[in-house]
C-alpha positions in Angstrom: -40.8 -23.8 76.9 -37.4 -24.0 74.7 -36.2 -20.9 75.8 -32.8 -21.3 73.4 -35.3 -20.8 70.4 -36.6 -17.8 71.8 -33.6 -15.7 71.4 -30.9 -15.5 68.2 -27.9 -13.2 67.0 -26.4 -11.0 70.2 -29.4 -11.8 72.0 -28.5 -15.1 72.2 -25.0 -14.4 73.1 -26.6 -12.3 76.2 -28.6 -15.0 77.4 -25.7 -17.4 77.7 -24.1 -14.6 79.8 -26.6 -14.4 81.8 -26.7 -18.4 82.3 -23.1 -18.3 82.8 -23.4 -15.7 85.7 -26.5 -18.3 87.2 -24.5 -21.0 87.2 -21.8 -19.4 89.1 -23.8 -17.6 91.6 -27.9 -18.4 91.0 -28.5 -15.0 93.3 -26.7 -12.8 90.4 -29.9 -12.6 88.1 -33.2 -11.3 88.6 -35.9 -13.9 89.9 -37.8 -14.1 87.1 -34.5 -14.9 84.5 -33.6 -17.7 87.7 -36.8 -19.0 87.5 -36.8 -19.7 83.5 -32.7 -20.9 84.1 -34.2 -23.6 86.6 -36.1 -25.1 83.6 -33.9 -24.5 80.6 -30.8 -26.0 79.4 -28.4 -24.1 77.1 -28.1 -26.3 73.2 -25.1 -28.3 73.1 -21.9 -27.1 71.7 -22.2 -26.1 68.4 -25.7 -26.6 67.9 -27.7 -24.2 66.3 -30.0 -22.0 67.0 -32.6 -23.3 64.5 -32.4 -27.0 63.5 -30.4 -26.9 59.8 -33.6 -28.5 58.0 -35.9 -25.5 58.9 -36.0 -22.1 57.5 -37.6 -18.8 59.5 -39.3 -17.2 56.5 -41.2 -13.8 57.8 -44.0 -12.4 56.5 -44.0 -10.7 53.7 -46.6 -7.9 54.5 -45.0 -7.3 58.1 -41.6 -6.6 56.4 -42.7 -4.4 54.0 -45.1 -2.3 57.2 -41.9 -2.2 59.1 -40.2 -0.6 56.2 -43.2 1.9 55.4 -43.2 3.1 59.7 -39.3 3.5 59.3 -39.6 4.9 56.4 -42.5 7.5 57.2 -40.3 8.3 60.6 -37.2 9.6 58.7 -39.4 11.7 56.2 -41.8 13.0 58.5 -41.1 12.8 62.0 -39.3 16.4 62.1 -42.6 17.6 61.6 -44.0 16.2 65.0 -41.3 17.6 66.6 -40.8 20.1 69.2 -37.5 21.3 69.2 -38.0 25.2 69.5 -35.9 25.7 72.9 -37.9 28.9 73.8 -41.5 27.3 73.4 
């Protein structure tokens, strides 16, 4: 498991945190996280996330579905609501 390619923007940034506080004190995560920090190494410095040769293309169709829910949400979604205070 590369966990390093599992994570990218802030994300990654938080899980660096968290390996940070393991390697100071292994007790000051969760078991599960200490479990997967027992098997992983963080990338070297200044390596990235994604090697430079390959490009993370998403799909175009789950895009454009995430768009249309958000979308539909902000149109609609005051309509589902049930904001009347009294009942």
């Amino acid at each position: 498991m590369d966990l390093w390619h599992e994570f990218h923007g802030p994300n990654a940034g938080y899980v660096l945190e968290l390996y940070d506080r393991f390697r100071a004190n292994p007790n000051s995560v969760d078991p599960a996280t200490r479990a997967a920090f027992e098997r992983w190494q963080p990338p070297a410095e200044g390596q990235p996330a994604v090697p430079s040769g390959e490009i993370i293309v998403p799909e175009a169709d789950k895009v454009m579905a995430t768009v249309n829910l958000a979308t539909t949400i902000r149109e609609y979604g005051h309509l589902a609501a049930h904001i009347d205070p009294l009942g």
